[in-house]
Steps between C-alpha positions, in 0.01 A plus 500: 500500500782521234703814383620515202689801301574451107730752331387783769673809337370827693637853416399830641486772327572871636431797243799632372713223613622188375295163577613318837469116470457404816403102385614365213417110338368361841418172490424337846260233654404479849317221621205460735630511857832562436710770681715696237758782616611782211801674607725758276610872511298834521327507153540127373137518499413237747152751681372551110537112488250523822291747347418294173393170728281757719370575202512915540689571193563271149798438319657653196476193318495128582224384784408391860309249573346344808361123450475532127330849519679823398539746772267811364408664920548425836368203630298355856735258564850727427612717807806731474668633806730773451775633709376797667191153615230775304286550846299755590558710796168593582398143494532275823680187444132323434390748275865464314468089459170514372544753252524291215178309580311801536625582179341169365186619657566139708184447727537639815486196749730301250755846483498465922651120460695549322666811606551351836606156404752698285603726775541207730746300272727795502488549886291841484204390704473763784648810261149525309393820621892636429597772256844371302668831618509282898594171324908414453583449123523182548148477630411732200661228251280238677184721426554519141544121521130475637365701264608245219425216683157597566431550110608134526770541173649263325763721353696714731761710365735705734695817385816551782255500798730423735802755401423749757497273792807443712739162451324314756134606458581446145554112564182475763271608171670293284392202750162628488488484106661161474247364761199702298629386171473121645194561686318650214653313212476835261776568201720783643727724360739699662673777372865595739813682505601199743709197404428332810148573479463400136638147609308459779191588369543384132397097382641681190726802521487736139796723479479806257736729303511884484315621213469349207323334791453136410577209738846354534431180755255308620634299836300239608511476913319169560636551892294822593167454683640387849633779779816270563588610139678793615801288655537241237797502325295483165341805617855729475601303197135608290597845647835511312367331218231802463732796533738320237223537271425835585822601459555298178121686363688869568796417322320406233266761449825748561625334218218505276502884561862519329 
């Protein structure tokens, strides 16, 4: 499954109001089982970049494509998990992870499988009958995971959903998508405030600019994919190579505002 973005320009439009451009030129190619991180301020535009590859809203100009074909809807094998993990409460945790089948109108026998095989891999067998109000956050993060994993995706894209957990919950999911991502050999793409998380996560990390949003760097991070990552040496070094580029994308685009 490859990703690709050529002059993406999106602007929104508000009545009485100037235009917002929220993307602007995009040009960006993700390849088929590769792990990409997008990381940049409030605004750069980086969960309207997510929005285009789910296919739930088209660009201004310029196109998306996925294996040749232009992004025109969503699609079976996309799944989008947001950060508030879009369950529903009046849903057990079964009813939750095989939403997205149902939707489908999946068989029902095949929809069972595969909602427990999917529950199983992220260590919710038991919880089932559960409503997510009695599951931790982290154990609602895993739930979301299911539900993709059950629609058996091959493009997973991730807006910030693990911001609200705390530091060391935080790095337990991020274990869990590393060992998915490997497991399931999808393309991923995670959107995060995080430097650390970008690097860990990221084959490829894409660092953006405030608006005129457009990206500044693209880092490759042949290193991440392995836990022990996180106390290499190379691992703090990609960090401080990221935030330089952050930093350097802000100054510019104060500049540009002169």
């Amino acid at each position: 499954m490859n990703l690709k973005f050529d002059g993406v320009t999106v602007d929104y439009h508000s009545e009485g109001e100037d235009s917002l451009r929220a993307l602007d030129g995009l040009d960006l190619a993700v390849a088929s089982g590769e792990a990409v991180s997008i990381i940049g301020p409030s605004g750069c535009g980086k969960s309207t970049l997510l929005r285009l590859a789910a296919g739930l809203m088209k660009p201004s100009s310029g196109v998306v494509t996925i294996d040749g074909s232009v992004v025109e809807g969503p699609r079976q094998g996309t799944a989008l998990i947001l950060q508030d993990f879009g369950l529903l409460p009046w849903k057990t945790v079964h009813d939750n992870a095989e939403l997205g089948l149902k939707i489908r109108k999946i068989p029902v026998k095949e929809r069972s499988e595969r909602t427990h095989a999917a529950l199983q891999t992220v260590g919710l067998a038991g919880f089932e009958n559960r409503f997510p109000a009695e599951l931790s956050g982290g154990m609602q993060q895993r739930l979301a995971l299911a539900r993709a994993i059950a629609m058996d995706v091959d493009l997973l894209l991730m807006d910030e959903p693990l911001s609200a957990l705390d530091a060391l919950l935080r790095e337990e999911l991020q274990d869990t998508l590393l060992d998915l991502w490997r497991q399931e050999g999808h393309t991923q793409i995670l959107v995060t405030h995080s430097i650390e998380e970008a690097v860990y996560l990221g084959q490829r990390i894409v660092v953006m600019a405030p608006p005129p949003s457009r990206v500044v760097a693209v880092i490759d991070n042949p290193d991440a994919g392995s836990r022990e990552y996180r106390l290499d040496n190379r691992f703090f070094e990609r960090c401080k190579e990221v935030r330089r580029a952050l930093d350097e994308g802000v100054c510019k685009a104060k500049e540009a505002q002169l």
